[in-house]
VOPA-383276 format. One record per residue (C-alpha): residue number from 1; x, y, z. Coordinates in steps of 0.001 Angstrom, whole numbers, padded with zeros to 6 digits. Each point is the difference from the previous one (the first is absolute). Example, Ala and Ser with C-alpha at 12.3 -4.5 7.8 and 13.67 -1.06 7.14 Angstrom:
<1; <012300; -004500; 007800>>,
<2; <001370; 003440; -000660>>,
END
This chain:
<1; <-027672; -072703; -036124>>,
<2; <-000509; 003457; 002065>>,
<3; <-000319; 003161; -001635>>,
<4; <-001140; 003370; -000290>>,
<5; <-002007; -000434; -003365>>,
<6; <-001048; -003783; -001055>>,
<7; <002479; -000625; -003685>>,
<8; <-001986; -000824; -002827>>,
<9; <-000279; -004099; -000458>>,
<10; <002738; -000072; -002724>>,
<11; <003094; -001538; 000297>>,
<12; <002758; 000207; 001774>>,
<13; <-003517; 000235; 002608>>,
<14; <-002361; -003158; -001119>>,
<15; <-000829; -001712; 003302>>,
<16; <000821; 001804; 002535>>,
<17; <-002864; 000767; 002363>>,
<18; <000149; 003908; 000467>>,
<19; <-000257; 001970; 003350>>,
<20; <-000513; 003435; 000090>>,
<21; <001518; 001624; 002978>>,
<22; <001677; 003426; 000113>>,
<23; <002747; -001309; 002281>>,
<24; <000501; 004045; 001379>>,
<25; <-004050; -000352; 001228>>,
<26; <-000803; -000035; 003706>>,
<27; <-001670; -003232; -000950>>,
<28; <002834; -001213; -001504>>,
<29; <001165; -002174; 003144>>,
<30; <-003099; -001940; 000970>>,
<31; <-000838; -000374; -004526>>,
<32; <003516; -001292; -000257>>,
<33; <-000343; -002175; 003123>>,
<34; <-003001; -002137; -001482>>,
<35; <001705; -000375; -003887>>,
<36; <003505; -001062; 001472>>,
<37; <-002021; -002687; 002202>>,
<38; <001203; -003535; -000838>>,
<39; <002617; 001738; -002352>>,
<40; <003676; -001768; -000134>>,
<41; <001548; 002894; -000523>>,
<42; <-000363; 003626; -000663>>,
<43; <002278; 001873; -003162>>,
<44; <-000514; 003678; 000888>>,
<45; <000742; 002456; -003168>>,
<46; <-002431; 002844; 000404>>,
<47; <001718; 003562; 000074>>,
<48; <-000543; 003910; -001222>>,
<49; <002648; 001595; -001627>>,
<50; <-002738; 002626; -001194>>,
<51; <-001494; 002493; 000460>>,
<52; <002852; 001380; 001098>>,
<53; <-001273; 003700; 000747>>,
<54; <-002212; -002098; 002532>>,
<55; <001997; -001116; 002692>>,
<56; <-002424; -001304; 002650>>,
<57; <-001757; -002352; -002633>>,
<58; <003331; -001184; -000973>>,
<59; <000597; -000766; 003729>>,
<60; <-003754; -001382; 000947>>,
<61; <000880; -002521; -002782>>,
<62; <003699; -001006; 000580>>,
<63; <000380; 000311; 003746>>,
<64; <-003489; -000560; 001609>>,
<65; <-000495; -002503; -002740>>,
<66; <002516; -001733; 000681>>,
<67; <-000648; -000063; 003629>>,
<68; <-003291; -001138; -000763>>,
<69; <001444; -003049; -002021>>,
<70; <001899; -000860; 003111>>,
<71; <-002549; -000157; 002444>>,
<72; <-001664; -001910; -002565>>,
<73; <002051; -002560; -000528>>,
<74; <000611; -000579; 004396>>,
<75; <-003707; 000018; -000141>>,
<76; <-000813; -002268; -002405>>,
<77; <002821; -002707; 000857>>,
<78; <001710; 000292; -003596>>,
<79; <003983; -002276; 000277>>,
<80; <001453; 002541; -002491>>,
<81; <000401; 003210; -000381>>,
<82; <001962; 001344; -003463>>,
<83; <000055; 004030; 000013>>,
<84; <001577; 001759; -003508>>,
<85; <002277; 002326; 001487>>,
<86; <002554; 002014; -001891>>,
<87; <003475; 000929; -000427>>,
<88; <-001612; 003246; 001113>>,
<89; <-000193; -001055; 003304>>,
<90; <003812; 000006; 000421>>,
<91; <002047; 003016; 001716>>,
<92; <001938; 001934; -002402>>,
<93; <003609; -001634; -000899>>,
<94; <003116; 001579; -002353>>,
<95; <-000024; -000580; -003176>>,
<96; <000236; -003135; -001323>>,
<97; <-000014; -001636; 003089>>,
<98; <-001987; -003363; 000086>>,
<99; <-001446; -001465; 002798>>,
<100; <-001436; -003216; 001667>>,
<101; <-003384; 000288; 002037>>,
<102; <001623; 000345; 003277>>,
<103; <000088; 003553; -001328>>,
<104; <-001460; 002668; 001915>>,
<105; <-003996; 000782; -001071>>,
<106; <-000431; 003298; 000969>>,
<107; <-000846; 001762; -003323>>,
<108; <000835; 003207; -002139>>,
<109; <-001527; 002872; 002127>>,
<110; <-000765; 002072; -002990>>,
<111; <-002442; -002823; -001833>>,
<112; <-003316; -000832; 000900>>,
<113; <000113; -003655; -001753>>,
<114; <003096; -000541; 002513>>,
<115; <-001407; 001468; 003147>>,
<116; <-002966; -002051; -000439>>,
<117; <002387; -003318; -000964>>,
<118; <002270; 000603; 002795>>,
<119; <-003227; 000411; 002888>>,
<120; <-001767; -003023; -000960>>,
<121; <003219; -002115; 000339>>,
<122; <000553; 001173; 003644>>,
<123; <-003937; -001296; 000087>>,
<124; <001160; -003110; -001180>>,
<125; <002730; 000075; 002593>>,
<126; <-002665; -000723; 002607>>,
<127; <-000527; -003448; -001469>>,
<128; <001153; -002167; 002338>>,
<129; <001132; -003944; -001855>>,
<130; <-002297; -002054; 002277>>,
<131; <-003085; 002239; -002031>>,
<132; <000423; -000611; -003694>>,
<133; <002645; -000473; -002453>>,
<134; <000988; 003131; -001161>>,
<135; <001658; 000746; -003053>>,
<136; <000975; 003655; -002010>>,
<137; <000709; 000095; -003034>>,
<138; <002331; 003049; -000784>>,
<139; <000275; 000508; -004105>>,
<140; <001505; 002677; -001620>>,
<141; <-001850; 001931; -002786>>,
<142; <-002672; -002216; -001511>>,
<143; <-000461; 000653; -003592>>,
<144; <-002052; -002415; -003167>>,
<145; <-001125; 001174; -003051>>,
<146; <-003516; -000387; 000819>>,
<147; <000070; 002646; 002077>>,
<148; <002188; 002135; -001474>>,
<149; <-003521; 002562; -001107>>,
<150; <-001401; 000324; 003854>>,
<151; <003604; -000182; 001564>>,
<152; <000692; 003625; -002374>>,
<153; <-003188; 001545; 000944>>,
<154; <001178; -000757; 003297>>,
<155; <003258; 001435; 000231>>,
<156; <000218; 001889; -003376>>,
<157; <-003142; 001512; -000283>>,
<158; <-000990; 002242; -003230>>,
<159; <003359; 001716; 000459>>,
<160; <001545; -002134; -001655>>,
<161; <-001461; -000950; -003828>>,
<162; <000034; -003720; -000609>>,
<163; <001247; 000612; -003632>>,
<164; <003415; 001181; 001482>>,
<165; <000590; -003314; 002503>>,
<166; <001909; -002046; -002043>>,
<167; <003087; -001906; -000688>>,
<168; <001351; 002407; -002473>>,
<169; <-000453; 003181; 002075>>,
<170; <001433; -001705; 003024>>,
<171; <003325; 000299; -000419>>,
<172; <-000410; 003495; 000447>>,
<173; <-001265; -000118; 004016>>,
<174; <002090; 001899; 002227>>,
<175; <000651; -002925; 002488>>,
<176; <001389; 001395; 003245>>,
<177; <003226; -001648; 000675>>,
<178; <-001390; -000661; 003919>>,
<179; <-002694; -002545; -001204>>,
<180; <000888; -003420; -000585>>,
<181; <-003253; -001900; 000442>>,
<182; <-001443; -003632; -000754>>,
<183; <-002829; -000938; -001772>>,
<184; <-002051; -003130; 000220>>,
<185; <-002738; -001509; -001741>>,
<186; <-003515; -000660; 001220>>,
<187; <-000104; -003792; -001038>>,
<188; <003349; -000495; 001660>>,
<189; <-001189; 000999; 003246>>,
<190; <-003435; -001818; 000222>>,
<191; <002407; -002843; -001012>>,
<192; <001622; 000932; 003129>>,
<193; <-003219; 000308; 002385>>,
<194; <-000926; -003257; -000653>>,
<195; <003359; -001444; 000620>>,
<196; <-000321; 001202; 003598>>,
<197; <-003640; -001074; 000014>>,
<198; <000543; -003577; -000650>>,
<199; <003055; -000456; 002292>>,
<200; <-001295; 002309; 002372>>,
<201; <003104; 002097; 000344>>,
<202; <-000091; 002357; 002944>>,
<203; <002293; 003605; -000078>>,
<204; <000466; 001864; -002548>>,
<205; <000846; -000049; -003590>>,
<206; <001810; 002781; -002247>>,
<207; <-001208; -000528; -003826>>,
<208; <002244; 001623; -002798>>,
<209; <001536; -001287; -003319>>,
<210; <003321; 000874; -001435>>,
<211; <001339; 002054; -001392>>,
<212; <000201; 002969; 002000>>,
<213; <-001188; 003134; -002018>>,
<214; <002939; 002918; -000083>>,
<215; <001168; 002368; -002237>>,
<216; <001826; -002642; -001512>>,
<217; <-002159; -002671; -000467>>,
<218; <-002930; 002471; -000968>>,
<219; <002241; 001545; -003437>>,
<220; <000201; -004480; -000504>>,
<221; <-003385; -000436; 000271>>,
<222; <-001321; 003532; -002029>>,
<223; <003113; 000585; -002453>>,
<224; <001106; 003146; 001907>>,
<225; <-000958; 002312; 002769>>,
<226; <-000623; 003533; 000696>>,
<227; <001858; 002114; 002726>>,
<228; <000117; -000486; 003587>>,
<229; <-002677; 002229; 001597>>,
<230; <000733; 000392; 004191>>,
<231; <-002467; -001868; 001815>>,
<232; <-000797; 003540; 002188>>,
<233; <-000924; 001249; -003430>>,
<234; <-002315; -002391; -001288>>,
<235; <-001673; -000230; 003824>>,
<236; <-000881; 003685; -000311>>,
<237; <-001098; -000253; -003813>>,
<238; <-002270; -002754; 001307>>,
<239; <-000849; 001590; 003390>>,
<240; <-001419; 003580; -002052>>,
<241; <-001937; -002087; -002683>>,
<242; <-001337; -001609; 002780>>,
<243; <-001478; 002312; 002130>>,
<244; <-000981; 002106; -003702>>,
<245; <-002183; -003468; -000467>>,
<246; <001812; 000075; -003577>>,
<247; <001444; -004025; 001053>>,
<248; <-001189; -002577; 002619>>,
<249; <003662; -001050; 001180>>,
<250; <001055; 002126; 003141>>,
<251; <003357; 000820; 000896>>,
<252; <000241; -003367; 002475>>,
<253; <-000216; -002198; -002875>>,
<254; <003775; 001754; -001447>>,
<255; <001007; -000548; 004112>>,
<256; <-000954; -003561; -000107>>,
<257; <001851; -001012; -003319>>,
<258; <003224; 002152; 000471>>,
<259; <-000031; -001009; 004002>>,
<260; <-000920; -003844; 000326>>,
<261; <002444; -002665; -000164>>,
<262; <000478; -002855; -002706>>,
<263; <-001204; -003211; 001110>>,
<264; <001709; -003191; 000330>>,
<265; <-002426; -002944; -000628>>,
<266; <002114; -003177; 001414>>,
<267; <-002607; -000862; 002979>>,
<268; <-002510; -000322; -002932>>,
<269; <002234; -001881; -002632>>,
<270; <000493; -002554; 002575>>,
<271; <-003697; -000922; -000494>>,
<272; <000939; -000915; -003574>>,
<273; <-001548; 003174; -001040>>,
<274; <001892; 001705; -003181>>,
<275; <-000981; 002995; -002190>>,
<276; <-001292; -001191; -003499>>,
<277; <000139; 003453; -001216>>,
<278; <003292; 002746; -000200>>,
<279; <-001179; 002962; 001950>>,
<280; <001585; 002231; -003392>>,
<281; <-002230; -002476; -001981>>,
<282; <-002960; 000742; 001878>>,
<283; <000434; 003759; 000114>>,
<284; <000828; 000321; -003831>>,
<285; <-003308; -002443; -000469>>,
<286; <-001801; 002359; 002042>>,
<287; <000906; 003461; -001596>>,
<288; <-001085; -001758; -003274>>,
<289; <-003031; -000860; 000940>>,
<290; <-000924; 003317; 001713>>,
<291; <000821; 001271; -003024>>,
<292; <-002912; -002012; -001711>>,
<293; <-002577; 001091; 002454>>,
END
């Protein structure tokens, strides 16, 4: 295992054998070079979604860290390559329009997450077969109730009291008519990753689960819903609280989830890979849990 800061020895964690590398370093190449040595294959998850206010760090880590993990893995001789990308990396679509991963990648201008999605999969682009296997792995939003605490402190911040994020009160959430999104959870796609890892699956891979989360299905899954709010609305509600520092979610993020298309997962399903958990399940798991702290 790579990483930033070594996890304490406590499961999920017991045996691996820790690296500490800060993949954005200048070092980062030649460090990552001599751990990858001798390494079968090479599962690259490391990303910055914060701080958002700091937009260079955000890119040392994502972009240059990524291109560090690639001339890492030429360098060190690794047969497989399997970089998380994102739904995020996707050009915008219409609503409700699903697509296969022939679609283009060229992001949501507006988002940093995307921008920096989109970039390193024209870096990838430069992979040519007879260097690695390469394989991307394209999920929609990731969600599990384990992380339900750090994922609101990333997105939510203190704007947002805990008490009030619950299944009760949601029913009340202005959902914008333009956003029909899927959710996926996390044990779903490391189920998927290591599909593609033991058959060695090159291309890539969109991961979502059904159903697809509208207006309609959201007043299912809550008991009701509140009014649709425009999309242009909420993107300037988020855009002022961001710059005023009062949330950590800029305006991109309302871009990227009222802009980007749904996902059709077929290529993946064909591996024998199916969702063992409802993406309305796992989002009405997850606002229960964030509720509990």
């Amino acid at each position: 295992g790579i990483s930033r800061r070594r996890p304490p020895q406590e499961p999920p964690f017991v045996g691996v054998r820790w690296h500490q590398i800060d993949i954005g370093a200048r070092s980062a190449p030649a460090a990552l070079t001599e751990v990858m040595r001798d390494a079968d294959a090479v599962v690259h998850l490391a990303w910055m979604i914060q701080p958002s206010h700091d937009r260079e760090a955000m890119r040392r880590t994502n972009q240059d860290g990524s291109r560090a993990v690639l001339s890492a893995v030429r360098a060190s001789g690794v047969g497989h390559l399997v970089h998380m990308s994102s739904v995020g990396a996707y050009s915008p679509a219409e609503q409700g329009v699903c697509v296969d991963e022939s679609w283009p990648c060229d992001g949501v201008p507006t988002s940093f997450y995307s921008v920096d999605k989109s970039q390193v999969e024209h870096l990838l682009d430069t992979v040519t077969p007879a260097e690695f296997t390469l394989s991307r792995v394209r999920p929609t939003l990731i969600l599990q109730p384990g992380a339900a605490s750090e994922i609101a402190r990333y997105l939510l911040g203190p704007l947002i009291p805990m008490m009030l994020v619950r299944p009760a009160l949601m029913r009340f959430v202005p959902w914008p008519k333009a956003l029909c999104i899927q959710f996926v959870h996390a044990d779903d796609v490391a189920e998927a990753i290591v599909r593609i890892l033991l058959d060695r699956v090159p291309g890539a891979f969109n991961v979502a689960a059904d159903p697809v989360i509208d207006r309609a299905a959201y007043r299912e899954t809550f008991g009701g819903i509140g009014p649709s709010v425009p999309g242009r609305v909420l993107g300037i509600g988020a855009g002022l609280s961001w710059r005023l520092r009062l949330q950590p979610t800029a305006k991109g993020w309302v871009d990227l989830s009222t802009r980007s298309p749904l996902m059709d997962t077929t290529r993946l399903r064909a591996l024998g890979w199916q969702p063992r958990h409802r993406g309305t399940d796992t989002l009405r798991e997850f606002i229960e849990v964030m509720r509990q702290g």
